[in-house]
C-alpha positions in Angstrom: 7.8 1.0 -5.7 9.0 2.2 -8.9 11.7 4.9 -9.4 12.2 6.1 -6.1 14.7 4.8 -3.4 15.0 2.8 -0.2 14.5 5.8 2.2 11.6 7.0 0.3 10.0 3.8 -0.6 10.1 3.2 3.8 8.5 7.2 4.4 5.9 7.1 1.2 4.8 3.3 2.8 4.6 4.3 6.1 2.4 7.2 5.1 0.3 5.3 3.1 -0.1 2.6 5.6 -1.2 5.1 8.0 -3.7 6.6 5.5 -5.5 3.2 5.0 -5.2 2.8 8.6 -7.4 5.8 8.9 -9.6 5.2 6.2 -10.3 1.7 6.8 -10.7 2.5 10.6 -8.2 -0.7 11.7 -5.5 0.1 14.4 -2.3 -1.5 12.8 0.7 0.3 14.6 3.4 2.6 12.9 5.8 -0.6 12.5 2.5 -2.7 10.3 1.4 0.8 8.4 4.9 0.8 6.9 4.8 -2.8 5.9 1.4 -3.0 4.3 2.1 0.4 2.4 5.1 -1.0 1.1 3.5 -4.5 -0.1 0.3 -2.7 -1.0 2.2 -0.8 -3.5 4.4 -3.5 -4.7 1.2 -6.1 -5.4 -0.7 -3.0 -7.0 2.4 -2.3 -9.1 2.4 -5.6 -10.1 -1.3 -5.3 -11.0 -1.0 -2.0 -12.9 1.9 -3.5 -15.1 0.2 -6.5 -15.6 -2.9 -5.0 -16.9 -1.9 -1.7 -18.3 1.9 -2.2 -19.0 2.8 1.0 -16.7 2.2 2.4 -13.2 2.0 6.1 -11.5 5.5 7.3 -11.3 6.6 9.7 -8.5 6.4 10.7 -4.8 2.1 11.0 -5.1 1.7 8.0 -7.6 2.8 5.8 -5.3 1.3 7.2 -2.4 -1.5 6.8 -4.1 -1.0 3.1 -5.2 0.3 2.2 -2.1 -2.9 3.7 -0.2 -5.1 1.8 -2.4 -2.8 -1.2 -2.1 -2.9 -1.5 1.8 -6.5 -0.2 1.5 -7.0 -3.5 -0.4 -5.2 -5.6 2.2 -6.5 -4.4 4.8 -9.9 -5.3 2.9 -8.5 -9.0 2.6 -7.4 -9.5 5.8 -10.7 -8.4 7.2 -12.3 -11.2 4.3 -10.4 -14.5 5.8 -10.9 -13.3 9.6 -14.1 -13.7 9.2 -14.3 -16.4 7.4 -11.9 -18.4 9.5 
């Protein structure tokens, strides 16, 4: 999560984690919300920098990457428990 801190990185992931968790209609827990809010924004960071050489700076950007992020995990996980 780019340009903000530890503390903020932990409150912006577990809010977006807890968004996804809503939207996607999965029932994580607080402690899993956090961590795939976190990771969702850091591998949809990675994306965004790959392919447009910048990412959404700010509190809302990357609440808004890290929902989508852990809206795409969530999204993934769901793919290989199916298949497996």
């Amino acid at each position: 999560m780019t340009g903000i801190g530890w503390l903020a990185a932990i409150i912006i992931g577990g809010i977006a984690g807890w968004l996804a968790e809503q939207f996607m209609k999965s029932n994580m827990g607080i402690l899993m919300n956090i961590i795939l809010g976190i990771v969702g924004a850091v591998v949809l960071n990675a994306i965004l920098m790959a392919v447009m050489g910048g990412t959404l700076g700010g509190w809302i950007g990357q609440l808004v990457v890290g929902f989508i992020g852990a809206c795409l995990l969530i999204w993934v996980a769901r793919m290989f428990r199916r298949t497996a």
